[in-house]
C-alpha positions in Angstrom: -44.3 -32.4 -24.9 -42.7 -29.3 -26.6 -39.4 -28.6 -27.8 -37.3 -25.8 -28.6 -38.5 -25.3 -32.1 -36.8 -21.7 -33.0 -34.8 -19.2 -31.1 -35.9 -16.0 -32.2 -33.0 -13.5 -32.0 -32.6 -9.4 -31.8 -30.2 -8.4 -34.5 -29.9 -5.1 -36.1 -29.1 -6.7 -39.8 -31.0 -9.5 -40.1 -28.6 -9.9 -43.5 -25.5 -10.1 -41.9 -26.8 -11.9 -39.0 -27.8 -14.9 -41.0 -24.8 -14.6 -43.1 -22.5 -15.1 -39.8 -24.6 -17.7 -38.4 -25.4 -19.6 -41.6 -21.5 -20.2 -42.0 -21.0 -20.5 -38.0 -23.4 -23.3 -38.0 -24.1 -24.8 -41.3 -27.3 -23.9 -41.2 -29.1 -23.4 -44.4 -32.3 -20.7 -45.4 -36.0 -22.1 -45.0 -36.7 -20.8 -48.6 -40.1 -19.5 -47.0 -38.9 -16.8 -45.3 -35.8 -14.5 -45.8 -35.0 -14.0 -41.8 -35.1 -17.7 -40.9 -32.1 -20.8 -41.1 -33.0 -23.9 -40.8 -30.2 -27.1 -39.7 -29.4 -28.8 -42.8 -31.0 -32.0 -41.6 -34.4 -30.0 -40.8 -35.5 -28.7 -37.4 -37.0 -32.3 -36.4 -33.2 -33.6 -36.4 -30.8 -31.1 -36.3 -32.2 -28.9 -34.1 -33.9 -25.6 -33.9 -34.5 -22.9 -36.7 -33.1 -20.1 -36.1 -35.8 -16.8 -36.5 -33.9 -13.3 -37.4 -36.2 -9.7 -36.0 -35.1 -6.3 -35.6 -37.4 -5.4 -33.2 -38.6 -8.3 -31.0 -36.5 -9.6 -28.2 -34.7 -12.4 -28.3 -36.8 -15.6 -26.6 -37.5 -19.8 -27.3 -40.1 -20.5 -29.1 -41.6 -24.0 -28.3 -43.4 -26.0 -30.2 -46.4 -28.1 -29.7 -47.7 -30.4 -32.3 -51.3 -28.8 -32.1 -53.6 -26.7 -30.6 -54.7 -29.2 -27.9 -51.2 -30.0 -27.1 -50.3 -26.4 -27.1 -53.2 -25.4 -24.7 -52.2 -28.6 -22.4 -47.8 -27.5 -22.2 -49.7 -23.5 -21.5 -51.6 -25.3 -18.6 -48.6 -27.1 -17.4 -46.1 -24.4 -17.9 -48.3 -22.5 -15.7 -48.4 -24.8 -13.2 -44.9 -25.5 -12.8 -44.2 -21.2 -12.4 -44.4 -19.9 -15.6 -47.2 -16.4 -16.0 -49.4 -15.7 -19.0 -48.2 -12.7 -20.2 -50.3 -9.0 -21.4 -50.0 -9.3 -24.7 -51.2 -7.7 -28.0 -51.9 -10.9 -30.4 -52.5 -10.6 -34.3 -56.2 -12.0 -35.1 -54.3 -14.9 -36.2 -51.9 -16.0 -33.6 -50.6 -19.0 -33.7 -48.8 -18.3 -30.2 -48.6 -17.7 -26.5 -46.4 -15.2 -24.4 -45.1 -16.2 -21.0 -42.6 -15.4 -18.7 -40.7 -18.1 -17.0 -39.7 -17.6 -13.3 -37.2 -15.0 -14.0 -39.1 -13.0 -16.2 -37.8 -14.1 -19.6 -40.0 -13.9 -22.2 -41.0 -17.3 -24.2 -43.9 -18.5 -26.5 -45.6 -21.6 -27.0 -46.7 -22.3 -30.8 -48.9 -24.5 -32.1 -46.3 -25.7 -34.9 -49.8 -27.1 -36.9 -51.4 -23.8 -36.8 
């Protein structure tokens, strides 16, 4: 089953954005990447990372543990009203777009990949 594994949010400075929400939350940086926080007990216990972008809009990221299991919550989130959505993917994507039944944006991520 996925989780929420990241919130990916818009801001316009991704510096003082994690500044605020590093002290709002105790959250702490990744160390691998400057525009992402991570819950000072990791994202398997405390909760989701937090992703920082200037141009993307803000959406959940879920993760699956693999690319079976993400292929199988696709399938299911389909089924239950979710749409695959046109999307322009790097070579490498490790991710899905959909919309859920309102039209709000999401992606499924095969957290292996």
């Amino acid at each position: 089953m996925v989780r929420i594994g990241s919130v990916v949010m818009n801001v316009a400075d991704i510096h003082r954005a994690k500044g605020f929400w590093a002290a709002a939350l105790g959250y702490k940086p990744s160390g691998g990447n400057d525009a992402i926080l991570i819950p000072r007990d990791g994202v398997d216990v405390g909760g989701p990372a937090l992703l920082f972008d200037e141009g993307d809009r803000m959406h959940l990221d879920l993760w699956a543990a693999n690319a079976d299991e993400q292929q199988a919550e696709v399938e299911r989130l389909v089924s239950l009203g979710a749409t695959r959505v046109d999307w322009t993917y790097p070579e490498d994507a490790d991710f899905v777009v959909l919309a859920d039944t309102e039209g709000n944006l999401f992606c499924v991520v095969n957290a292996e990949g």
